[in-house]
Every structure is written in structure tokens, then in C-alpha cells.
N, C-alpha and C positions, 0 to 999 in steps of 0.2 A: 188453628183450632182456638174456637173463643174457651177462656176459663170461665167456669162458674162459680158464681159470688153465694154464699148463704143467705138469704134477705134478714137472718138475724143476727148472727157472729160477725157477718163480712168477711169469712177465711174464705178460703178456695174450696169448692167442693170436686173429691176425683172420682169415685165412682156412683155412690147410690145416693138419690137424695130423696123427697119428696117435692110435688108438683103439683097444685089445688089444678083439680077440675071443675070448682068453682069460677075460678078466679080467672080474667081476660090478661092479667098484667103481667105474666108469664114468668112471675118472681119461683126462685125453686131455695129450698132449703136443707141441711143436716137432717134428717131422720132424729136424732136427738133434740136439736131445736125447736123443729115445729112440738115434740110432745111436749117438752116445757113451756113452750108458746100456748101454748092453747091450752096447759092449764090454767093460764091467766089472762088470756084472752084469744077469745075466740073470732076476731078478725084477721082479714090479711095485712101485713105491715105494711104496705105499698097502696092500695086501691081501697081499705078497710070495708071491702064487702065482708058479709060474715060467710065465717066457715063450718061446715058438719062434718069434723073428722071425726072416724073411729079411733080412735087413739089403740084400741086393739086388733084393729089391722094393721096398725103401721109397728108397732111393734112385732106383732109374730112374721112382718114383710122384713124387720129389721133381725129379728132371730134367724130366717129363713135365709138370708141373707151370706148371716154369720158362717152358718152350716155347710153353705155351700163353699163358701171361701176354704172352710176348715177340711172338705174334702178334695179340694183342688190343691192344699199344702200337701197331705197325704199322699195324694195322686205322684206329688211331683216328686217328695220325698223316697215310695215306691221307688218308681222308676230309676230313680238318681244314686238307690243303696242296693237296689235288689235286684234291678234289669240292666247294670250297667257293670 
């Protein structure tokens, strides 16, 4: 399995990232990085097409995210205190 690079931190990214469907250069990023990215510029880091994010999509994609994460701890927490 290849790891995925942030195109702007360069950490590893492990599950959700963001992906321009702009952009041909197939770079992917943090969720938090690209919205600080693109408050101060709005190109891609790699191919410098410009980019048209909503930055309020990718945030409630990133709350929506969160939410779901936090009901699959509960989920697991349930089962693991209460069904077992």
C-alpha cells in the first residue's frame, strides 16, 4: 500500500484528505491544510492551476467527518461495556 503525502505539510496522510477535481496532478491534502492553503492562495502547490474550493464544503465534509468517527467510538464503546 502506497502512503499518502499532504502536498503541503508532507506528513502522511491516513484516512480523509481532500483531492481537487480541478487539478490533473493527482496531489491530495489534510482537510485542514488545503483550508489554510487557499486562504492565501488559491492555486495548486504542484501544477499551480487555480483552484474553486468551497472552503464551506470541505469543512462541514470535515465536521461530518468528525461525527461519524465519534459515533463508531460509541458504537464500539456500547458493545465492548454493555453487550459483552
Amino acid at each position: 500500500m502506497t502512503n499518502l503525502i499532504c502536498g503541503i505539510c508532507q506528513e502522511d496522510i491516513y484516512i480523509y484528505y481532500y483531492k481537487s477535481k480541478q487539478c490533473d496532478c493527482n496531489v491530495r491534502y489534510h482537510l485542514d491544510c488545503i483550508i489554510e492553503w487557499h486562504k492565501i492562495n488559491k492555486t495548486c502547490i504542484y501544477c499551480k492551476k487555480k483552484m474553486n474550493i468551497d472552503l464551506n464544503k470541505i469543512k462541514n465534509r470535515y465536521i461530518e467527518n468528525i461525527i461519524v468517527l465519534i459515533i463508531i467510538i460509541i458504537i464500539i464503546l456500547y458493545y465492548y461495556y454493555i453487550i459483552k
